[in-house]
C-alpha positions as CSV (number, residue, x, y, z in Angstrom):
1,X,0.0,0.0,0.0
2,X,1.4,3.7,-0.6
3,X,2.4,5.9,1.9
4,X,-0.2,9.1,1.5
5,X,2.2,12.4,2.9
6,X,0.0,15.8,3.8
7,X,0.4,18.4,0.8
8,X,2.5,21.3,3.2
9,X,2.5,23.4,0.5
10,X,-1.4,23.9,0.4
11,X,-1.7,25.2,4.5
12,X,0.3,27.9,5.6
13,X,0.2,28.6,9.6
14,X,-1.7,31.4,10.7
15,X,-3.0,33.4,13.4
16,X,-6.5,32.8,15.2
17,X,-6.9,36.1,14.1
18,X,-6.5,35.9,10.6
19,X,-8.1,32.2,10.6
20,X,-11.2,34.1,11.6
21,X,-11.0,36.9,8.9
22,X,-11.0,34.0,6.5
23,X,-14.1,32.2,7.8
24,X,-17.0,32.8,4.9
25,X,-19.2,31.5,8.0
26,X,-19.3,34.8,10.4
27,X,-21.7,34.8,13.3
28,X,-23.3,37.7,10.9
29,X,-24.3,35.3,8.0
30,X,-27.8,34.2,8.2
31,X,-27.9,29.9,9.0
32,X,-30.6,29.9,5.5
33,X,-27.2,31.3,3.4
34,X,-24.6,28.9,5.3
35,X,-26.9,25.8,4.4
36,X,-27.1,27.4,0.6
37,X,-23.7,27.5,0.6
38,X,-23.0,24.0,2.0
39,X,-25.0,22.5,-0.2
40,X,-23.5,24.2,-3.2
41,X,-20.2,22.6,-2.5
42,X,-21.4,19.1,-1.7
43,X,-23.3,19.4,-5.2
44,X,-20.2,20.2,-6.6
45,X,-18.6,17.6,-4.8
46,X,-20.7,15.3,-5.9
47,X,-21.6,16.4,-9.2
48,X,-25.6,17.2,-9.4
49,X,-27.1,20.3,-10.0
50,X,-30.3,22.0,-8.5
51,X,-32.6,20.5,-11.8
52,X,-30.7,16.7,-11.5
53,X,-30.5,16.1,-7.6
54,X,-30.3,12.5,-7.0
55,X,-33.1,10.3,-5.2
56,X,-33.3,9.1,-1.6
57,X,-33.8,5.7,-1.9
58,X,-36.3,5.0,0.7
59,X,-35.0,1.1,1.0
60,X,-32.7,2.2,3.2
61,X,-34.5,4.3,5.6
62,X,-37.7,2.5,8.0
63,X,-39.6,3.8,10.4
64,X,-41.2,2.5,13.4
65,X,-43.3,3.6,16.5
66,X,-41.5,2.4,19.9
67,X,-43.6,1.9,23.1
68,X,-46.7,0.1,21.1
């Protein structure tokens, strides 16, 4: 099996400071725009789009009443 080394050249250290100017997620942004966001990047991640989303397969997924 290969050895897998961390890419060094794509993180650079910074401050807390200057991690939090960099955060697109400040306490300011509204939760509806952080999910629009997040879901924009694991569509692109996964490669649908808004008009091709892909199913829930509903074989997967049961449920059941407890205390009855």
């Amino acid at each position: 099996m290969k050895d897998f080394k961390l890419d060094r050249s794509a993180f650079k250290i910074q401050s807390f400071e200057e991690a939090e100017n960099r955060n697109i997620f400040s306490k300011d942004t509204p939760y509806a725009e952080r999910l629009r966001q997040a879901y924009y990047l694991i569509s692109q991640a996964y490669g649908f789009t808004m008009q091709n989303q892909p199913k829930l397969d509903k074989n997967y997924f049961i449920i059941k009443k407890f205390g009855r």
